[in-house]
Backbone of each chain as nested JSON, in Angstrom:
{
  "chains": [
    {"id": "A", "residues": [
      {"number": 1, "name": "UNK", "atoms": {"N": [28.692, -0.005, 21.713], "CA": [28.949, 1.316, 21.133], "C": [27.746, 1.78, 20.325]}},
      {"number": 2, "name": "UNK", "atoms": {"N": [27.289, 2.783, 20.786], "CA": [26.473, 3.51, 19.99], "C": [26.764, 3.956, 18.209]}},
      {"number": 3, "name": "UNK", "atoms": {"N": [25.802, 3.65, 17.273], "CA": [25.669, 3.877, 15.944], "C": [25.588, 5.464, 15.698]}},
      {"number": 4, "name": "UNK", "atoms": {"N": [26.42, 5.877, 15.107], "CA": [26.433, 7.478, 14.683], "C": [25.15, 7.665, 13.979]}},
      {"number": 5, "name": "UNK", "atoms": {"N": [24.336, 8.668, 13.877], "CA": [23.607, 9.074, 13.018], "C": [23.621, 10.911, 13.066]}},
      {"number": 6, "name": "UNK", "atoms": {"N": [23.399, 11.251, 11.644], "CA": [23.566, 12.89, 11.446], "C": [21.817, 13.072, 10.901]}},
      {"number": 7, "name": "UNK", "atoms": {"N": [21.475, 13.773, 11.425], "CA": [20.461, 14.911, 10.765], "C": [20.727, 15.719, 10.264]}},
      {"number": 8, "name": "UNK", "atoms": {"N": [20.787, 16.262, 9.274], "CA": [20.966, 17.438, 8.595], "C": [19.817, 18.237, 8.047]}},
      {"number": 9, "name": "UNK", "atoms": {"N": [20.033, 19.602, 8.339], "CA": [18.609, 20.276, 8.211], "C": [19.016, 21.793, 7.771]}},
      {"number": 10, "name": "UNK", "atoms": {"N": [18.19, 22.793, 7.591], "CA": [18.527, 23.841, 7.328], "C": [17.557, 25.299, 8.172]}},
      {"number": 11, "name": "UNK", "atoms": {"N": [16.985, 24.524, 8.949], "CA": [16.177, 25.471, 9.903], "C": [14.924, 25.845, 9.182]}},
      {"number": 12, "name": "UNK", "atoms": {"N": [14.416, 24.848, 8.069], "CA": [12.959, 25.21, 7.444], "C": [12.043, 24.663, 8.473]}},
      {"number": 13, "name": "UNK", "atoms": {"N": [11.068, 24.874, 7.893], "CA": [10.081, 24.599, 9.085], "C": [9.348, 22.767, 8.829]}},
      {"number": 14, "name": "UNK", "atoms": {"N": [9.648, 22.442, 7.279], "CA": [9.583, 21.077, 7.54], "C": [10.822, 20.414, 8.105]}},
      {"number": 15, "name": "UNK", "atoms": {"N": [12.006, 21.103, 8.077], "CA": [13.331, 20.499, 8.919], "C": [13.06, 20.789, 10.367]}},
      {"number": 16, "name": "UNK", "atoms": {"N": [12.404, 21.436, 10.851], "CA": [12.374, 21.462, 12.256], "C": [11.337, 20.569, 13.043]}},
      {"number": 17, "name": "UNK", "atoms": {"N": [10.248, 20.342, 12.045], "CA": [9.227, 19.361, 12.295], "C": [9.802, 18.003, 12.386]}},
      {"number": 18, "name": "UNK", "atoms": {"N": [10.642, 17.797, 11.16], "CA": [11.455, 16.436, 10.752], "C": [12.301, 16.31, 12.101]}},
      {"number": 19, "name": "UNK", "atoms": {"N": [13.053, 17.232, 12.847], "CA": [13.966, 17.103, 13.994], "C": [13.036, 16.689, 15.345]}},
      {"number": 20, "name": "UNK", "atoms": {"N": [12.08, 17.381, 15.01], "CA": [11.303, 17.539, 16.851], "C": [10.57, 15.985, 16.4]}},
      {"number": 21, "name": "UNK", "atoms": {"N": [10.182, 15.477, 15.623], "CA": [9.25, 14.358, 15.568], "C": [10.451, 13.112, 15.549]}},
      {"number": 22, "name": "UNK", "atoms": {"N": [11.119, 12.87, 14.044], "CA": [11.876, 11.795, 13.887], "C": [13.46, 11.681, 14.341]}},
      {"number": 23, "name": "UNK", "atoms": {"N": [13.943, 12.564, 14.564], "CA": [15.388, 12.577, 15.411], "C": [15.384, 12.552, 16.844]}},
      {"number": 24, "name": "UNK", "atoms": {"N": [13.332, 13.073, 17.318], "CA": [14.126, 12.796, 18.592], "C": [13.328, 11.7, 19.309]}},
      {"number": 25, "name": "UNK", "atoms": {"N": [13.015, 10.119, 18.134], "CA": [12.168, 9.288, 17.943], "C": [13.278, 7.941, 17.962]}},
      {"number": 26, "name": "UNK", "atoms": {"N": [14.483, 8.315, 17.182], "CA": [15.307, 7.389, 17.496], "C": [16.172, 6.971, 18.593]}},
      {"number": 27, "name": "UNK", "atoms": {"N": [15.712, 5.963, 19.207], "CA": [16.831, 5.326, 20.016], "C": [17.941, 5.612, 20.668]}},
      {"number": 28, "name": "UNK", "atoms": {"N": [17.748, 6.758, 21.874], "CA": [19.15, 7.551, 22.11], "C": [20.573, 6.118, 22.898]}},
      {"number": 29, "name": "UNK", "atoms": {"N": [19.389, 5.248, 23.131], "CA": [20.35, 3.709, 23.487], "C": [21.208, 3.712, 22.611]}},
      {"number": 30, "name": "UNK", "atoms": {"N": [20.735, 3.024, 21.507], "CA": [21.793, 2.848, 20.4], "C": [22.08, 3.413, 19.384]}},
      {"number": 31, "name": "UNK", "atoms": {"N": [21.537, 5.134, 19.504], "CA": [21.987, 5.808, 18.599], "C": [22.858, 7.067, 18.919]}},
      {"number": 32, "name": "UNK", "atoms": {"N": [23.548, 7.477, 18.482], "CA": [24.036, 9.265, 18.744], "C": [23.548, 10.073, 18.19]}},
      {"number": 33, "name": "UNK", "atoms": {"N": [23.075, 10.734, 18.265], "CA": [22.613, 11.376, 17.083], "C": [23.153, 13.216, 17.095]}},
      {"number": 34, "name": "UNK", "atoms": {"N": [23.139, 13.04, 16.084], "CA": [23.99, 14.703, 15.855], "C": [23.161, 15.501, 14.806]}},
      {"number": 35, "name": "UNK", "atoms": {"N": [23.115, 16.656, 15.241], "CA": [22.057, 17.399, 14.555], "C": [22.808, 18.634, 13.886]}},
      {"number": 36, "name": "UNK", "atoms": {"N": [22.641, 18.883, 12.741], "CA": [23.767, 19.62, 11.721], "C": [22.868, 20.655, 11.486]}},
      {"number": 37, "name": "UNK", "atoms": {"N": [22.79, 21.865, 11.333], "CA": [22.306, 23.004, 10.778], "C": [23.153, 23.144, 9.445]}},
      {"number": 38, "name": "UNK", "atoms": {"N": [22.791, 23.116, 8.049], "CA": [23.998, 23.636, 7.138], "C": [23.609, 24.678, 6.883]}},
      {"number": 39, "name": "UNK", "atoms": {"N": [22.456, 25.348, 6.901], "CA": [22.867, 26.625, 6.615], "C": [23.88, 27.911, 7.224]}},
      {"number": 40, "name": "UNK", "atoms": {"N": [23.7, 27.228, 8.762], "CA": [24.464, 28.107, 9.661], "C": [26.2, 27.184, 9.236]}},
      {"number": 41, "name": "UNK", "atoms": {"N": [26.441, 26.273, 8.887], "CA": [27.565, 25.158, 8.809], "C": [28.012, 24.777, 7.826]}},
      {"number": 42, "name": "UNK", "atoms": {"N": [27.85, 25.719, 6.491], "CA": [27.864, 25.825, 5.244], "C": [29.422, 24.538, 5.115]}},
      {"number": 43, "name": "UNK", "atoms": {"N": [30.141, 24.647, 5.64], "CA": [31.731, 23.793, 5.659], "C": [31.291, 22.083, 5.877]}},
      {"number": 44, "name": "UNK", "atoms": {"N": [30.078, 21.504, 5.729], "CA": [29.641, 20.697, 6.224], "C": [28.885, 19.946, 5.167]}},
      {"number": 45, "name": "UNK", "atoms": {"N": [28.756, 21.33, 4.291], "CA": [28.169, 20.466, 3.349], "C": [27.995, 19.144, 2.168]}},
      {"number": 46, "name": "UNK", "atoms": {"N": [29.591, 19.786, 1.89], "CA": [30.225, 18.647, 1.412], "C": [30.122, 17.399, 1.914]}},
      {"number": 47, "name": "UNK", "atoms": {"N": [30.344, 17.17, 3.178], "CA": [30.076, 15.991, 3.941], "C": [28.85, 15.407, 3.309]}},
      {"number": 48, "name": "UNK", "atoms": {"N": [27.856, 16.289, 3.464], "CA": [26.248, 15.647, 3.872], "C": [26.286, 15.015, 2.372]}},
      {"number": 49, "name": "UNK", "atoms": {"N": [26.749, 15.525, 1.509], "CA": [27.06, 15.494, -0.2], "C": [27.515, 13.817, -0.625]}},
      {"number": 50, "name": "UNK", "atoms": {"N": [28.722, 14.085, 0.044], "CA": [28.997, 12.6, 0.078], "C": [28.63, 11.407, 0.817]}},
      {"number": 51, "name": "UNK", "atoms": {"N": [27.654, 11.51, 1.487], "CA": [26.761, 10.797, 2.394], "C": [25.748, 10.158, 1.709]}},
      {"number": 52, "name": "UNK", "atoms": {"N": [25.619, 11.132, 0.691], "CA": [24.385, 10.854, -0.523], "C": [23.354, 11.659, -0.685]}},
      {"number": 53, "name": "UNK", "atoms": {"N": [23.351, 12.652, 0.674], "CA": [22.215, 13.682, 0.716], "C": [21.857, 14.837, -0.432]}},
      {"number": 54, "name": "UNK", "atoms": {"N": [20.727, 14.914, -0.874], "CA": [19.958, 15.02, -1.874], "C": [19.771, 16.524, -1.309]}},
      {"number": 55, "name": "UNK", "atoms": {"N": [18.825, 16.758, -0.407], "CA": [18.099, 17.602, -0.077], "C": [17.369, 17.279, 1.907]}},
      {"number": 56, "name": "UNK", "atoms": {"N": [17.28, 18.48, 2.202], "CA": [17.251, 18.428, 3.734], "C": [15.537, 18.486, 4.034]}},
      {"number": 57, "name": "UNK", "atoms": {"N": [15.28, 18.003, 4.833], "CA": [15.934, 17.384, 5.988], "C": [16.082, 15.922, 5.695]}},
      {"number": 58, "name": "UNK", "atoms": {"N": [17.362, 15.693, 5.925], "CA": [17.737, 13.898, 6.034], "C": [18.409, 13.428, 7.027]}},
      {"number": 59, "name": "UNK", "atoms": {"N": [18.398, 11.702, 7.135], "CA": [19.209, 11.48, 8.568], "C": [19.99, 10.303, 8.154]}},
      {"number": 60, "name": "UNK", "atoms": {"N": [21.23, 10.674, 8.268], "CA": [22.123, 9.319, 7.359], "C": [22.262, 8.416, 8.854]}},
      {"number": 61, "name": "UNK", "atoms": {"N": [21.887, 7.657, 8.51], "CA": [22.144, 6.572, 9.354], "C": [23.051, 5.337, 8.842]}},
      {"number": 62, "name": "UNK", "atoms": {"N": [24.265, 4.667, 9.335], "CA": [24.659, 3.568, 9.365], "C": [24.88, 3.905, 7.657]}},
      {"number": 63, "name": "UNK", "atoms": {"N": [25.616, 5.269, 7.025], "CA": [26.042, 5.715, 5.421], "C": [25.323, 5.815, 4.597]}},
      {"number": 64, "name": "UNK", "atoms": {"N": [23.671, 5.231, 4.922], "CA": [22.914, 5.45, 3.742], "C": [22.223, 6.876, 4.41]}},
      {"number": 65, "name": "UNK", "atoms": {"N": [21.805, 7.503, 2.833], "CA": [20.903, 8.778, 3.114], "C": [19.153, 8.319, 3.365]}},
      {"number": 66, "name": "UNK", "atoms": {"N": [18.66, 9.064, 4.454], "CA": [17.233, 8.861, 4.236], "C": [16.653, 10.223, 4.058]}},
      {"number": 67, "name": "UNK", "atoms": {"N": [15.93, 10.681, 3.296], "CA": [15.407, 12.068, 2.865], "C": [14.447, 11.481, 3.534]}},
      {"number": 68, "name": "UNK", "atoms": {"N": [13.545, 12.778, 4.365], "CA": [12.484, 12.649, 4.613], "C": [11.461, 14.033, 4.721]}},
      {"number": 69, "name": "UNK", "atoms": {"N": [10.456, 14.215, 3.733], "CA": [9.777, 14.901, 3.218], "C": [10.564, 15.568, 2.55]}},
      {"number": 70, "name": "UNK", "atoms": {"N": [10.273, 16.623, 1.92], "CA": [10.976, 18.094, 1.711], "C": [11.248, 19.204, 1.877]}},
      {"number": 71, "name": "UNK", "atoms": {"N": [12.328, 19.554, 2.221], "CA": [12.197, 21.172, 2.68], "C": [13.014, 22.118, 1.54]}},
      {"number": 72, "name": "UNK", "atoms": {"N": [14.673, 21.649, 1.461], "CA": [15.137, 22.171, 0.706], "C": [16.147, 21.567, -0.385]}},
      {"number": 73, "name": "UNK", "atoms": {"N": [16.507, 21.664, -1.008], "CA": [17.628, 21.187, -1.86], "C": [18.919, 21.822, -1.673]}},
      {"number": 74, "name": "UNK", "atoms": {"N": [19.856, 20.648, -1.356], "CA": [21.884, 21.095, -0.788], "C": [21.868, 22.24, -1.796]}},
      {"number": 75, "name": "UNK", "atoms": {"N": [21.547, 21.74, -3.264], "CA": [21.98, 22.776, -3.952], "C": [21.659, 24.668, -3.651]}},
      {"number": 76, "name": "UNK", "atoms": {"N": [20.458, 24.731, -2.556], "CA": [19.691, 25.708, -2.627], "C": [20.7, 26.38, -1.582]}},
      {"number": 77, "name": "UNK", "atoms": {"N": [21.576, 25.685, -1.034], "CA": [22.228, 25.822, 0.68], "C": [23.723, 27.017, 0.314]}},
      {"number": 78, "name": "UNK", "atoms": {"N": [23.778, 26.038, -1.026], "CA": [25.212, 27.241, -0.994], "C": [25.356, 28.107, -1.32]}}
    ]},
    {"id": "B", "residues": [
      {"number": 1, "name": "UNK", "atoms": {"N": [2.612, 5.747, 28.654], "CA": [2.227, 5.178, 27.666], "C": [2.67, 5.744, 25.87]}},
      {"number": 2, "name": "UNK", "atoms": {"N": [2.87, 4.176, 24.885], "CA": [4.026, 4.146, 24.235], "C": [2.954, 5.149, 23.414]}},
      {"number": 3, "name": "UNK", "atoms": {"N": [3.303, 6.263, 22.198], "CA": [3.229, 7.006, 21.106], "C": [2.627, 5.853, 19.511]}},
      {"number": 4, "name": "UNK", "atoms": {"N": [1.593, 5.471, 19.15], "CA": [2.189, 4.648, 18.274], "C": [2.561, 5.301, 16.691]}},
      {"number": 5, "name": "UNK", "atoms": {"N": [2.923, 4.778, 16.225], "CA": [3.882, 5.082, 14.849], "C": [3.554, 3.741, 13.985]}},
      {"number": 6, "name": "UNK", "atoms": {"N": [3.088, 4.233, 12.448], "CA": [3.089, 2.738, 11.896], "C": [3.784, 3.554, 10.817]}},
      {"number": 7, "name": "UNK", "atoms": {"N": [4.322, 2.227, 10.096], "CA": [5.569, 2.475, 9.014], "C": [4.811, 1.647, 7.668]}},
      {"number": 8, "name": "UNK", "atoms": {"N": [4.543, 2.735, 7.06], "CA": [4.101, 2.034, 5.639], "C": [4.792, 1.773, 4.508]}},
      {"number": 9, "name": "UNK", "atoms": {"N": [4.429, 0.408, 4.186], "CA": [5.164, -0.087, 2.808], "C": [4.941, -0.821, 1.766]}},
      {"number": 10, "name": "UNK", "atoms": {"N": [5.733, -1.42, 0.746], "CA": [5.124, -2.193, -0.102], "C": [6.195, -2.953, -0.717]}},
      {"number": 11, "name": "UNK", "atoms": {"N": [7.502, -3.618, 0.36], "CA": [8.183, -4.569, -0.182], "C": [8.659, -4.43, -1.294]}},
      {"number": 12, "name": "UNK", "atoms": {"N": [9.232, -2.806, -1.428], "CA": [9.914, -2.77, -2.396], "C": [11.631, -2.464, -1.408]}},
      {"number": 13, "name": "UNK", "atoms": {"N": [12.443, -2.8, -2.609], "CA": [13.913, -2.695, -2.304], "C": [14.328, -1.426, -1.102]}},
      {"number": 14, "name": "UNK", "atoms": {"N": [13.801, 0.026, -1.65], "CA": [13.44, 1.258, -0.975], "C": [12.959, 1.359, 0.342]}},
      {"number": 15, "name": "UNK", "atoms": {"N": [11.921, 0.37, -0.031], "CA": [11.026, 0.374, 1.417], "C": [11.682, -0.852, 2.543]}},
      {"number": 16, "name": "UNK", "atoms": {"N": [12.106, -1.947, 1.992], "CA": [12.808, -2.93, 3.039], "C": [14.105, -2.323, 3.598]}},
      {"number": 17, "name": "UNK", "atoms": {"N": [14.607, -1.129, 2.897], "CA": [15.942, -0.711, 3.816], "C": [15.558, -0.063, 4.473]}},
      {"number": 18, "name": "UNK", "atoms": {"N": [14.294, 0.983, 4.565], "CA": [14.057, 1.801, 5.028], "C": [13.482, 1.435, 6.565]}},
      {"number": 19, "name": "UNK", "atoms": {"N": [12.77, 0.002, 6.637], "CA": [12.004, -0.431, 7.325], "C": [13.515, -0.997, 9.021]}},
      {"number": 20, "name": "UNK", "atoms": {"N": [14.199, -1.32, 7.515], "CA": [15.148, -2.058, 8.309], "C": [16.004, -0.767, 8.912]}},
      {"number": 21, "name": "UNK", "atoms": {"N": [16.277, 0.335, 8.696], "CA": [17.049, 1.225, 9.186], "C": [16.002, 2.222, 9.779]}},
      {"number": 22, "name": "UNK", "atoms": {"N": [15.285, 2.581, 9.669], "CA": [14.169, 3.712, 10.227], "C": [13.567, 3.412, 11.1]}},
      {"number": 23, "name": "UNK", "atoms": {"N": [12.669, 2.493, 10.878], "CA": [11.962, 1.714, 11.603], "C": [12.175, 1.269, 12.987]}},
      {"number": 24, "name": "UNK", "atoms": {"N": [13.576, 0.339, 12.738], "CA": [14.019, -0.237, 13.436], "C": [14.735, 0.954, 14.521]}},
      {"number": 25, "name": "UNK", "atoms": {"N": [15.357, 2.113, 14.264], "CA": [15.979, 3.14, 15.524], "C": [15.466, 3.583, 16.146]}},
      {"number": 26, "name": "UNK", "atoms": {"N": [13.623, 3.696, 15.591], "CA": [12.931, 4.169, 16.959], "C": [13.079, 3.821, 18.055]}},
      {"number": 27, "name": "UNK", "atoms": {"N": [12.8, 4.249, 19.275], "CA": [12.922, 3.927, 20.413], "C": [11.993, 3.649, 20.725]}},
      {"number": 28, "name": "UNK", "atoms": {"N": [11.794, 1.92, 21.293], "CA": [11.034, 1.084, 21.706], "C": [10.478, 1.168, 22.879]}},
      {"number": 29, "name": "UNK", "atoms": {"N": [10.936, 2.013, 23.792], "CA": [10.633, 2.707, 24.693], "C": [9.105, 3.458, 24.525]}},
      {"number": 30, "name": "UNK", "atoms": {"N": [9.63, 4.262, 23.746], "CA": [8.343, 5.48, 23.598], "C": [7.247, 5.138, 22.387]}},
      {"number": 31, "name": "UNK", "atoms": {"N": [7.783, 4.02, 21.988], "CA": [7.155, 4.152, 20.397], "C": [6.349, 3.002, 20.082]}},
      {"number": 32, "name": "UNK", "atoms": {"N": [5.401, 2.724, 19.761], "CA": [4.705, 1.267, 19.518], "C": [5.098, 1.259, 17.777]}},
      {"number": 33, "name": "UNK", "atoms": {"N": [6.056, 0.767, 16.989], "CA": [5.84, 1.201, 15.771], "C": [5.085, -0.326, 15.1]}},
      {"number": 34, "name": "UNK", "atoms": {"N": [4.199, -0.031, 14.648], "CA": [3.403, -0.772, 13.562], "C": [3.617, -1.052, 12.086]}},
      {"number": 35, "name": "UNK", "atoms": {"N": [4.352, -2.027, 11.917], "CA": [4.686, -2.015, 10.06], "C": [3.585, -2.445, 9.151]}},
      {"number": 36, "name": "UNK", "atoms": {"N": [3.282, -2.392, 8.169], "CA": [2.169, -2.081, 7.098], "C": [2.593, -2.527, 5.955]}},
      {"number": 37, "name": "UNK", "atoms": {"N": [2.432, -3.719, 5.062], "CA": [2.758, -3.907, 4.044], "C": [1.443, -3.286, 3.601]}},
      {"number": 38, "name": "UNK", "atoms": {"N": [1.125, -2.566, 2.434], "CA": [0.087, -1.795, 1.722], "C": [-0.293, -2.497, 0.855]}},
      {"number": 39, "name": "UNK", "atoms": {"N": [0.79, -3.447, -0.033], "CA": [0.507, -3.995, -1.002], "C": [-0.063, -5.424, -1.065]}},
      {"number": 40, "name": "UNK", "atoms": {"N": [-0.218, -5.829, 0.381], "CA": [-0.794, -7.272, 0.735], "C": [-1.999, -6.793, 1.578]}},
      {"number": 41, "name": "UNK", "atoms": {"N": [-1.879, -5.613, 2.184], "CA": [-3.24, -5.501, 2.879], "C": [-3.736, -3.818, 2.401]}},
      {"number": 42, "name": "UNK", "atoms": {"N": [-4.624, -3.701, 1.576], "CA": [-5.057, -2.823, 0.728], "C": [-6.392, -2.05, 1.213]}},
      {"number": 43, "name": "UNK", "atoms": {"N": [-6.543, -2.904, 2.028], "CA": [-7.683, -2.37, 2.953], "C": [-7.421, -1.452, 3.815]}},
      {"number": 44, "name": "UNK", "atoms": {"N": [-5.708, -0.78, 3.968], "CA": [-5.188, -0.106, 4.861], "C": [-4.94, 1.196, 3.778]}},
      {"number": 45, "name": "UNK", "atoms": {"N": [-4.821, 1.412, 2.775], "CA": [-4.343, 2.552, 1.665], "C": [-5.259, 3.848, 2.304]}},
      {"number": 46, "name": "UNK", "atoms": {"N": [-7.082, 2.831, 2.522], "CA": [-7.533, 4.573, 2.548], "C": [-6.961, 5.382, 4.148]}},
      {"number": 47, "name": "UNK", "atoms": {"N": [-6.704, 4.721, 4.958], "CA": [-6.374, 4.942, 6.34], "C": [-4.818, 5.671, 6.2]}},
      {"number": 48, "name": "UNK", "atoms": {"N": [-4.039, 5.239, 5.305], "CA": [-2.53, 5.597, 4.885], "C": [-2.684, 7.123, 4.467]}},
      {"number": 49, "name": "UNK", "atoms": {"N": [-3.837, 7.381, 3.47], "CA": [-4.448, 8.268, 2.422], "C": [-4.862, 9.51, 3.899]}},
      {"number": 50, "name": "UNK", "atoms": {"N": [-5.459, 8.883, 4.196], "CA": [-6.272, 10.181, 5.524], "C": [-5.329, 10.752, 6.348]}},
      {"number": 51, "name": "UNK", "atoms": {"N": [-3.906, 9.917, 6.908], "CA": [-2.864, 10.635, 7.623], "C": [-2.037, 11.397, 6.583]}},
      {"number": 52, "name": "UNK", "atoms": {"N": [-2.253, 11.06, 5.157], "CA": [-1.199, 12.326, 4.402], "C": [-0.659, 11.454, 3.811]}},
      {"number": 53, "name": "UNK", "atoms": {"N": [-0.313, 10.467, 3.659], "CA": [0.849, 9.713, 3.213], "C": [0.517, 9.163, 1.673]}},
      {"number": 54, "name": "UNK", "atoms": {"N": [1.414, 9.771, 0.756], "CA": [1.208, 9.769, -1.094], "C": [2.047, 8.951, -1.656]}},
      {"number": 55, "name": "UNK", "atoms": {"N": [3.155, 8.005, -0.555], "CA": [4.431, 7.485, -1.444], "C": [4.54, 6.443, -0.074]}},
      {"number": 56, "name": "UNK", "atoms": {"N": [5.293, 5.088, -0.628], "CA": [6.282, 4.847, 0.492], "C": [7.664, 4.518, 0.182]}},
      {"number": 57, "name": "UNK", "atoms": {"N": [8.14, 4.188, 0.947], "CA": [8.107, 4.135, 2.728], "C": [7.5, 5.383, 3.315]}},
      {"number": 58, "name": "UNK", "atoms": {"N": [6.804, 5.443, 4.095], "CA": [6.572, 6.644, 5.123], "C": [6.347, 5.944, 6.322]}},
      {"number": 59, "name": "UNK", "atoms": {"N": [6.62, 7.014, 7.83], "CA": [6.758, 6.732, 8.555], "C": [5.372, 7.799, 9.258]}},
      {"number": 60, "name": "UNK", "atoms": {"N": [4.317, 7.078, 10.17], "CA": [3.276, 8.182, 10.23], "C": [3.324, 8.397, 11.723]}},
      {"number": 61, "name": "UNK", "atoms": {"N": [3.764, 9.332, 12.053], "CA": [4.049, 9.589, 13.747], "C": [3.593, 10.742, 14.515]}},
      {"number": 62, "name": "UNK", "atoms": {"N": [2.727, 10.393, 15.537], "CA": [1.873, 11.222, 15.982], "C": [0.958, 12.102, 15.088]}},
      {"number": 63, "name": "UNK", "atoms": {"N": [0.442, 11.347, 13.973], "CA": [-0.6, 11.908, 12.851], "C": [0.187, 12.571, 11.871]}},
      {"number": 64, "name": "UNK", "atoms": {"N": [1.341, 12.668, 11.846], "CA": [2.056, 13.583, 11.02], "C": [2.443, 12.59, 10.13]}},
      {"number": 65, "name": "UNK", "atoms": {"N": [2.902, 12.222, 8.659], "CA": [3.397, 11.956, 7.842], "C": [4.765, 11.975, 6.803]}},
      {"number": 66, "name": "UNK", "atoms": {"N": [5.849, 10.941, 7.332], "CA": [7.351, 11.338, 7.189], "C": [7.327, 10.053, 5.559]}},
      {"number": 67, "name": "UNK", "atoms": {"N": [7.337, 11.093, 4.623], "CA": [8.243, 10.584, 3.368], "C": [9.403, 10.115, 3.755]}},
      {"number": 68, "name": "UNK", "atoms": {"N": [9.849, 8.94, 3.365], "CA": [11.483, 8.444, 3.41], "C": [11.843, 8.151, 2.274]}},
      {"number": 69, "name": "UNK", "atoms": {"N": [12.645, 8.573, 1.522], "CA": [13.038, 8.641, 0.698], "C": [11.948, 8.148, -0.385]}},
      {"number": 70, "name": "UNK", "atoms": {"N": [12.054, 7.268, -1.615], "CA": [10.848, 6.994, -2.343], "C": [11.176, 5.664, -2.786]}},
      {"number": 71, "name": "UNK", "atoms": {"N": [9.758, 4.959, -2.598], "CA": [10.211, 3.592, -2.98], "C": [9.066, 3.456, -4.198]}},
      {"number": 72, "name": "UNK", "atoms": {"N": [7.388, 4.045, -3.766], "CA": [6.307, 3.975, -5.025], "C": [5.008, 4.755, -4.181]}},
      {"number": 73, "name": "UNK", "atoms": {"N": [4.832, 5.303, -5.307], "CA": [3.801, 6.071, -4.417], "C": [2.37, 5.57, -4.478]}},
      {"number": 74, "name": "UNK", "atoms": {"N": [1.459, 5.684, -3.469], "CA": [0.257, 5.333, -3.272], "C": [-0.592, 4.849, -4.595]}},
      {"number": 75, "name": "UNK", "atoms": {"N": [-0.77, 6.1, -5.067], "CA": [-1.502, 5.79, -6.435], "C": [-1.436, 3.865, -7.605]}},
      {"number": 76, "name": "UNK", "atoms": {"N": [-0.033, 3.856, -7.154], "CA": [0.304, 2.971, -7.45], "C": [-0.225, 1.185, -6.99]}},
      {"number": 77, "name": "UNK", "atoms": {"N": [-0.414, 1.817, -6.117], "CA": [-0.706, 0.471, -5.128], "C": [-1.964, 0.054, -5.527]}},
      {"number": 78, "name": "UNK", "atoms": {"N": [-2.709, 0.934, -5.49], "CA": [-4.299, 0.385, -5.522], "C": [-4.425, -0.617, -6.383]}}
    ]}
  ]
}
């Protein structure tokens, strides 16, 4: 069974860099990967919240958050 | 022919999960990823320094430079 993983992003342009380079870098073998827009998915956010996510673009993998670079802050989303 | 990717670090708590979860989902397929302790081989910082990379863990892929979350940043290391 494939390992869930979420990207979450907000359509900045370091979130789209972060998607085209490192989401589509992982392992589609053993990964799923699901790619979240919150700005367009505002109902979602909460999720990413309790995931641990800080600020986008991140890719929770296996419950922990990984931020990677910066684009925006959740807080900036709602 | 594989893309390579090296993953820089410095054996901190931050950086061993990161190595172990990031690292590790690339796809082995496409990806040659190269791990980097910084803090045992220092002779690699200015090479880390020239692709962009100010903190680790980072992940440096196709010349581009992915912050993962923060474990210590460069400055530090030297």
């Amino acid at each position: 069974m494939r390992t869930k993983a979420v990207f979450y992003h907000a359509g900045c342009p370091v979130c789209v860099d972060a998607e085209q380079m490192i989401a589509d870098a992982i392992d589609p073998e053993r990964f799923e990967v699901e790619v979240v827009h919150l700005g367009e998915t505002k109902d979602r956010i909460g999720e990413a919240e309790s995931a641990g996510v800080k600020s986008v673009p991140a890719l929770v993998l296996g419950e922990h958050p990984y931020h990677i670079n910066f684009g925006a802050s959740i807080a900036d989303l709602k």
